[in-house]
Rosetta silent file (secondary structure, phi, psi, omega in degrees, C-alpha in Angstrom):
SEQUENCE: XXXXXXXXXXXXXXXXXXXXXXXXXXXXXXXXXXXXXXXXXXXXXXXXXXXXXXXXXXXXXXXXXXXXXXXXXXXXXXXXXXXXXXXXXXXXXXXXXXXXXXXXXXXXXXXXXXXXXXXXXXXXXXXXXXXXXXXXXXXXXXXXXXXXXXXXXXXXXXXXXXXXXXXXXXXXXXXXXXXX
SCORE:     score description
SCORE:     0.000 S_00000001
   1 L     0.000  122.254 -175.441    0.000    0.000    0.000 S_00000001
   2 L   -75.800  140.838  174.973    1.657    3.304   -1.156 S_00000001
   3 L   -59.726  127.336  164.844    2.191    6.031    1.813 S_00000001
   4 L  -121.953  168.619  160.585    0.325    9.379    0.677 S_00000001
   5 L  -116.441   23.409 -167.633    0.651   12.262    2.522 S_00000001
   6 L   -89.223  -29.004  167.630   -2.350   14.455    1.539 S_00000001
   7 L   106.367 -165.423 -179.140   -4.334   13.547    4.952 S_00000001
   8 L  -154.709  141.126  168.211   -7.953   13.649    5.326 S_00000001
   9 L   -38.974  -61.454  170.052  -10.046   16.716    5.430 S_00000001
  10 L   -58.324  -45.039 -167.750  -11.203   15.648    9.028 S_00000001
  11 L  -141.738   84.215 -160.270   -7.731   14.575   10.176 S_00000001
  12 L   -83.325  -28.691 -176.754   -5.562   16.778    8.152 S_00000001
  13 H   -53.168  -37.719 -135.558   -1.731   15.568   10.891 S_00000001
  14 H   -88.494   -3.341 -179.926   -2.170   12.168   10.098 S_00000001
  15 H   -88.099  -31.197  174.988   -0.827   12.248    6.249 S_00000001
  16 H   -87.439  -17.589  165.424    2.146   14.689    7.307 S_00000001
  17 H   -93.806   10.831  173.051    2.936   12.785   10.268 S_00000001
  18 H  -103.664  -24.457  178.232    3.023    9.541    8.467 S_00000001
  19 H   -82.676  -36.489  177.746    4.976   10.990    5.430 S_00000001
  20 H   -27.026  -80.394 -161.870    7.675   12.943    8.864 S_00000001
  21 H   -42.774  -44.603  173.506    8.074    9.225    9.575 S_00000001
  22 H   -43.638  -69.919 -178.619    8.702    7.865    6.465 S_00000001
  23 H   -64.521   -9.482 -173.998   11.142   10.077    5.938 S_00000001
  24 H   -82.041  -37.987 -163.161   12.613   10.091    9.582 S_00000001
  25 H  -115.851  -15.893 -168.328   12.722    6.047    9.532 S_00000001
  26 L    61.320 -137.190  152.082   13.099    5.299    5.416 S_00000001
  27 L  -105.351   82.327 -155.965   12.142    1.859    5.311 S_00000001
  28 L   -77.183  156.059 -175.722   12.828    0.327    8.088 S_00000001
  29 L   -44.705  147.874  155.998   13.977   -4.023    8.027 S_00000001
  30 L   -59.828  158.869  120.107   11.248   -5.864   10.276 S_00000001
  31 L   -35.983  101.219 -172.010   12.191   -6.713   13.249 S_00000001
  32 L   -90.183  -32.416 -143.844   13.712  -10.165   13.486 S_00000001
  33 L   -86.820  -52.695 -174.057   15.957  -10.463   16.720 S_00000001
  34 L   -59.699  169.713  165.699   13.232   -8.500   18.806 S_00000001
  35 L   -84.890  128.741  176.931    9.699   -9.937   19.887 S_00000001
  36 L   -82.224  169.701 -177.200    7.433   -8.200   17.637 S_00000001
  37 E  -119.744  126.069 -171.586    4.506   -6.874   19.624 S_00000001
  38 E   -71.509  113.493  165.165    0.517   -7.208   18.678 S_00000001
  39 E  -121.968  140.458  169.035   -1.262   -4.311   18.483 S_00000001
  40 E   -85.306  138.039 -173.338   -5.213   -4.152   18.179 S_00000001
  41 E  -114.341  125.166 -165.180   -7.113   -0.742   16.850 S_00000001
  42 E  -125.951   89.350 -157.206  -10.097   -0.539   17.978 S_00000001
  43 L  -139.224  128.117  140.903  -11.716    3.181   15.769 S_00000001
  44 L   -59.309  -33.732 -174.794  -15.045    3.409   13.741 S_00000001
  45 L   -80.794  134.403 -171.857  -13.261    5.772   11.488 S_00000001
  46 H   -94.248  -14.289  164.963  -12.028    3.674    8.468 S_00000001
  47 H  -101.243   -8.209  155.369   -9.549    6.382    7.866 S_00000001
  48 H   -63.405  -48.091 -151.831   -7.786    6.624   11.338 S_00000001
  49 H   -59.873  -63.259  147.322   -7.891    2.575   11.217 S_00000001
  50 H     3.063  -89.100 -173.848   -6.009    3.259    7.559 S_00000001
  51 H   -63.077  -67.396 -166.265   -3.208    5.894    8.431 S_00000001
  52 H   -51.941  -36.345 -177.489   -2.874    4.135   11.987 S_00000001
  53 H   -83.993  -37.310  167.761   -2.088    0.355   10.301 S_00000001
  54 H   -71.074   -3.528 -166.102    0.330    2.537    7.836 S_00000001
  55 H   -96.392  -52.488  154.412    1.994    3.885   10.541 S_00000001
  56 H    -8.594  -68.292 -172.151    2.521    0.407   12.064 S_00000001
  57 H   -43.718  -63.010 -169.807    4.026   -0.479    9.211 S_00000001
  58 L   -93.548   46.913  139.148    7.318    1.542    9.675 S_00000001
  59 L  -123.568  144.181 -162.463    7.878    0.276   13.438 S_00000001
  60 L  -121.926  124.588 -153.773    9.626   -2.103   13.516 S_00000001
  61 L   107.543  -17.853  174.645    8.555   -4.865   15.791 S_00000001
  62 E   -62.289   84.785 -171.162    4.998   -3.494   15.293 S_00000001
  63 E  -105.685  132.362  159.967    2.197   -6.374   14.256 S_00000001
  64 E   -55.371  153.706  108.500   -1.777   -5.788   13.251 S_00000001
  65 E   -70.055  -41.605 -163.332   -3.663   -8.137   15.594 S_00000001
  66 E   155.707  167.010 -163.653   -6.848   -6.758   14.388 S_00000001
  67 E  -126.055  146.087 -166.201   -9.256   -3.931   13.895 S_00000001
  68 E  -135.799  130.553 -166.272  -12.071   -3.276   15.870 S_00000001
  69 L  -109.001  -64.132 -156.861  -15.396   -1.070   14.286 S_00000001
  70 L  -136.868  170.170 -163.430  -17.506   -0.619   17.589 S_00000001
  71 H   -58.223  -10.714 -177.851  -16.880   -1.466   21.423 S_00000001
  72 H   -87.040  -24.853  170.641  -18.134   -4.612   21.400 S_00000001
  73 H   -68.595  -81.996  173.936  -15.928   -6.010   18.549 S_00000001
  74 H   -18.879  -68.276 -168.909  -13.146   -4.468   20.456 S_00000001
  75 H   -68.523  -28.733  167.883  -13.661   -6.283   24.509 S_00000001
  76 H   -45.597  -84.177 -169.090  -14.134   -9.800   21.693 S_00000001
  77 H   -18.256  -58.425  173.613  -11.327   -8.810   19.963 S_00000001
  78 H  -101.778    7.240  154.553   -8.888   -8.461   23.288 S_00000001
  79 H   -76.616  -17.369  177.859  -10.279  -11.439   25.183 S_00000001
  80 H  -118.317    0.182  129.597   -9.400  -13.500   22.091 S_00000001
  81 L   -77.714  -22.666 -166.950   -6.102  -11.904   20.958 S_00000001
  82 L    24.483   59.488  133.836   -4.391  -10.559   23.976 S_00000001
  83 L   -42.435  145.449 -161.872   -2.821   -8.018   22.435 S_00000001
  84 L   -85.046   -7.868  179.068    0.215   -6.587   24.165 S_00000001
  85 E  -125.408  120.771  147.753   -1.332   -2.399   22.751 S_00000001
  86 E   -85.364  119.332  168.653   -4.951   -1.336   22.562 S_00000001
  87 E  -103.797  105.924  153.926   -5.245    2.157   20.500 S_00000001
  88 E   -53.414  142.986   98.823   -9.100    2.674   22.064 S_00000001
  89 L   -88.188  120.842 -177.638  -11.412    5.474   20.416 S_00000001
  90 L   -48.723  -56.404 -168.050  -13.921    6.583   23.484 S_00000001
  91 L  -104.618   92.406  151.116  -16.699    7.292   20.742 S_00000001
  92 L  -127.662  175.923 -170.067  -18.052    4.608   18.755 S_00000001
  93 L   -58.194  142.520 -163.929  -21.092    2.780   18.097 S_00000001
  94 L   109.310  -99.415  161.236  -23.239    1.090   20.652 S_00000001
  95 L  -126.858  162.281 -161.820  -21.033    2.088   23.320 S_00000001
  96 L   -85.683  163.777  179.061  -18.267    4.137   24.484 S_00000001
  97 H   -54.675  -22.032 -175.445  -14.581    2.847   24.657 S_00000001
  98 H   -53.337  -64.900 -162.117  -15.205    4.065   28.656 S_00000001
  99 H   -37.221  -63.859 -177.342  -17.311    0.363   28.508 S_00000001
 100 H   -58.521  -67.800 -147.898  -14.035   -1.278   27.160 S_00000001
 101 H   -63.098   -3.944 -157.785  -11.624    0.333   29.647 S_00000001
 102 H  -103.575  -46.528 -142.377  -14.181   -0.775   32.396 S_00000001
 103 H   -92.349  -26.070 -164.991  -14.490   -4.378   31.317 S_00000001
 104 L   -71.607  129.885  174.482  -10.939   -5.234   30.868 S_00000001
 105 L   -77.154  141.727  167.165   -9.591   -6.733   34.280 S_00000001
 106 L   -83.359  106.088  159.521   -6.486   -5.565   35.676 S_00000001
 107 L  -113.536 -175.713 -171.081   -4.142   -8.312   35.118 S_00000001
 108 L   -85.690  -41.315 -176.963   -1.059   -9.524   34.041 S_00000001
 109 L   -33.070  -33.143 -176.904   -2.991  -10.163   30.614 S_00000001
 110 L   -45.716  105.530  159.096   -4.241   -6.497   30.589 S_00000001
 111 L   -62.506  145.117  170.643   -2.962   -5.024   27.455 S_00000001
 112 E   -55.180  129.954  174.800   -1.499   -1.387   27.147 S_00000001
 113 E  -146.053  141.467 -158.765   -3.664    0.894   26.130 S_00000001
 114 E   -97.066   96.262 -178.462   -3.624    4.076   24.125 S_00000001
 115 E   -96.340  165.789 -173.782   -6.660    5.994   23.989 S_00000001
 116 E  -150.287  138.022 -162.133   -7.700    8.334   21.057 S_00000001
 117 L  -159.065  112.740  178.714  -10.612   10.797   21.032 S_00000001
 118 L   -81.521   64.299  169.154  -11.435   13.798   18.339 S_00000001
 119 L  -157.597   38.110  172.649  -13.027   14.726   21.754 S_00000001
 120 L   -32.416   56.134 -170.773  -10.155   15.703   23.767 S_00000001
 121 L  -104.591  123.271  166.808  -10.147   17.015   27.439 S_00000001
 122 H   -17.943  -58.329 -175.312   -8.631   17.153   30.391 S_00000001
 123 H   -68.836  -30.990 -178.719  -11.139   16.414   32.028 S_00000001
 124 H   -77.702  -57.547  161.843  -12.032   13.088   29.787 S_00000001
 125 H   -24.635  -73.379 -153.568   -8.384   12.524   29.778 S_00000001
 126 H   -68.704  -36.591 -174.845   -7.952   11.749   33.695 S_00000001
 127 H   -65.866  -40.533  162.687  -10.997   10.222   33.847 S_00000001
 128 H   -83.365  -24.006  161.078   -9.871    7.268   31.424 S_00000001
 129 H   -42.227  -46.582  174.434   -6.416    7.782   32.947 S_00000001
 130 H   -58.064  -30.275  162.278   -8.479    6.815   35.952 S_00000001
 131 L   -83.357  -15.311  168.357   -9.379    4.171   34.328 S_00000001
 132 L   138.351    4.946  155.624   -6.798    1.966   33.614 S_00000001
 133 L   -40.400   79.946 -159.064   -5.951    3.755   30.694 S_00000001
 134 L   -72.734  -23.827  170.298   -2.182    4.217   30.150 S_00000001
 135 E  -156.207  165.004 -147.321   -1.735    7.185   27.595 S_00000001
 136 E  -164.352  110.882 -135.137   -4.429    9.719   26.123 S_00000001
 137 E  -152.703  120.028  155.778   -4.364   11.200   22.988 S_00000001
 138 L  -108.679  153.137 -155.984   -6.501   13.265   20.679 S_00000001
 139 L   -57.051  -17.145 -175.852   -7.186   12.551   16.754 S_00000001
 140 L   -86.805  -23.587  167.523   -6.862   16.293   15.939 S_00000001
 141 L  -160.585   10.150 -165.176   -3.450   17.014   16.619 S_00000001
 142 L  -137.548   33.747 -176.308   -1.593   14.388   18.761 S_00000001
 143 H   -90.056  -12.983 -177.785   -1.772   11.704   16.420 S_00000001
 144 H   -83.837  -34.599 -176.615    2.378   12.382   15.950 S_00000001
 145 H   -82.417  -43.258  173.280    2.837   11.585   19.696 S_00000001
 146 H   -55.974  -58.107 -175.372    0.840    8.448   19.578 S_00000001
 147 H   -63.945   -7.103 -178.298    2.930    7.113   16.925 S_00000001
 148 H   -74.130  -60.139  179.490    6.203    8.122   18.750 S_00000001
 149 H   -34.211  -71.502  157.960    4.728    6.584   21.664 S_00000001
 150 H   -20.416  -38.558  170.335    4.051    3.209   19.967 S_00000001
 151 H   -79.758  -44.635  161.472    7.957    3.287   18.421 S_00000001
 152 H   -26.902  -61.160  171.642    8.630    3.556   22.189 S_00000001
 153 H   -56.358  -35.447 -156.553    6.991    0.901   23.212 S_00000001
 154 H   -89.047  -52.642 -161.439    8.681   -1.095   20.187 S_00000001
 155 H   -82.021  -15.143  174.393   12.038    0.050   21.208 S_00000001
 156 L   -96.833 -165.673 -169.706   11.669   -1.519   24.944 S_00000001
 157 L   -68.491  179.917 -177.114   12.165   -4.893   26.434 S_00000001
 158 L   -67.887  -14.148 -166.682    9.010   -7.322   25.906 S_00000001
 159 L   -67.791  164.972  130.983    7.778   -6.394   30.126 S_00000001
 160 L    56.218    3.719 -147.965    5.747   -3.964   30.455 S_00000001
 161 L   -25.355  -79.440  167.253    6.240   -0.205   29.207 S_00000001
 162 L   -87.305   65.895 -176.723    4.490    1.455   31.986 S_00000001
 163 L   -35.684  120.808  176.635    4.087   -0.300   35.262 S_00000001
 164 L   -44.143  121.020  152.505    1.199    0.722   37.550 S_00000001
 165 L   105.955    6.491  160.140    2.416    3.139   40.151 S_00000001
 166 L   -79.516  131.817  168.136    5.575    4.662   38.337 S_00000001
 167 L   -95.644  132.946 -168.866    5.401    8.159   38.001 S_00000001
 168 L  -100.721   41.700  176.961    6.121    9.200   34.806 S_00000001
 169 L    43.864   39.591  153.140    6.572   13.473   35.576 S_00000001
 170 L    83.555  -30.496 -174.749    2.615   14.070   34.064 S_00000001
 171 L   -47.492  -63.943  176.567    4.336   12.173   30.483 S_00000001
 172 L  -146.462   92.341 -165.736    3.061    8.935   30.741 S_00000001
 173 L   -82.250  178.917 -164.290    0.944    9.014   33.774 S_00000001
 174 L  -154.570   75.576  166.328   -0.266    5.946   35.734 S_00000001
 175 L   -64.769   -0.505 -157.683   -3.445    6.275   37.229 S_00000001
 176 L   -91.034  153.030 -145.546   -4.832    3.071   38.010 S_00000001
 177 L   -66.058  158.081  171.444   -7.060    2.398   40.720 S_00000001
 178 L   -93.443  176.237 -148.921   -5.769    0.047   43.220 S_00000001
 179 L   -71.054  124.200 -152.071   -6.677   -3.342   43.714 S_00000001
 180 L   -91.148    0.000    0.000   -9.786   -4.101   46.042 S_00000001
């Protein structure tokens, strides 16, 4: 699939931060020596799902698991994949991504997860933060930091990225409630 960089009307970042990358990374070799790592996307929008699976593409160590259309597809999706990254969007059909972040037990199984919202707030923010949510990100302009994040994640050992209860200086914060 050729890389374009013209964007979407709606999400005009994600074609210039996927052409940055190109050029920032070329094409990089897969990753053989490392464990690649599964990540699931779980977006209604077929053109986030799109740009986000191209962006994949040039981390290396990065694997589709699977694509997710609405929330319900999604909590299937990571009870039957265990993916080690969820990229969440809070608003899709049915129900909101809050529902997934709810359902998923805190475990060792509990995949990372990345939420994305063109409905971006503070306030929405802490509150999924709150939820077990591990990073927080909206579709309108912070679609370049999600993809760094995600080469982050790529670039560490197979544990973990963010352990509950590290503080990560406000960066990559680590809300989650403790264990009853």
């Amino acid at each position: 699939m050729e890389l374009t960089t013209r964007g979407d009307r709606r999400f005009p970042a994600i074609g210039a931060t996927l052409g940055a990358m190109k050029n920032h990374l070329g094409n990089p070799p897969r990753a053989t020596a490392a464990r690649p790592f599964r990540v699931l996307i779980a977006d209604d929008s077929r053109v986030v799902q799109r740009y986000l699976g191209l962006g994949l593409g040039l981390i290396p160590g990065a694997e589709l698991a699977g694509r997710a259309f609405n929330t319900e597809d999604a909590l299937c999706r990571v009870r039957k994949m265990r993916p080690d990254l969820l990229v969440l969007d809070i608003e899709m059909p049915s129900t909101s991504g809050l529902a997934v972040l709810k359902a998923i037990p805190f475990d060792e199984a509990r995949p990372l997860i990345f939420v994305l919202t063109l409905h971006a707030s503070p306030v929405l923010a802490r509150h999924c933060l709150a939820l077990g949510a591990d990073r927080f990100f909206g579709k309108d302009n912070d679609l370049p930091e999600l993809l760094n994040a995600i080469a982050d994640y790529a670039a560490q050992p197979p544990s973990r990225l963010f352990p509950s209860g590290l503080a990560h200086d406000g960066t990559f914060p680590s809300l989650h409630p403790a264990a009853d």
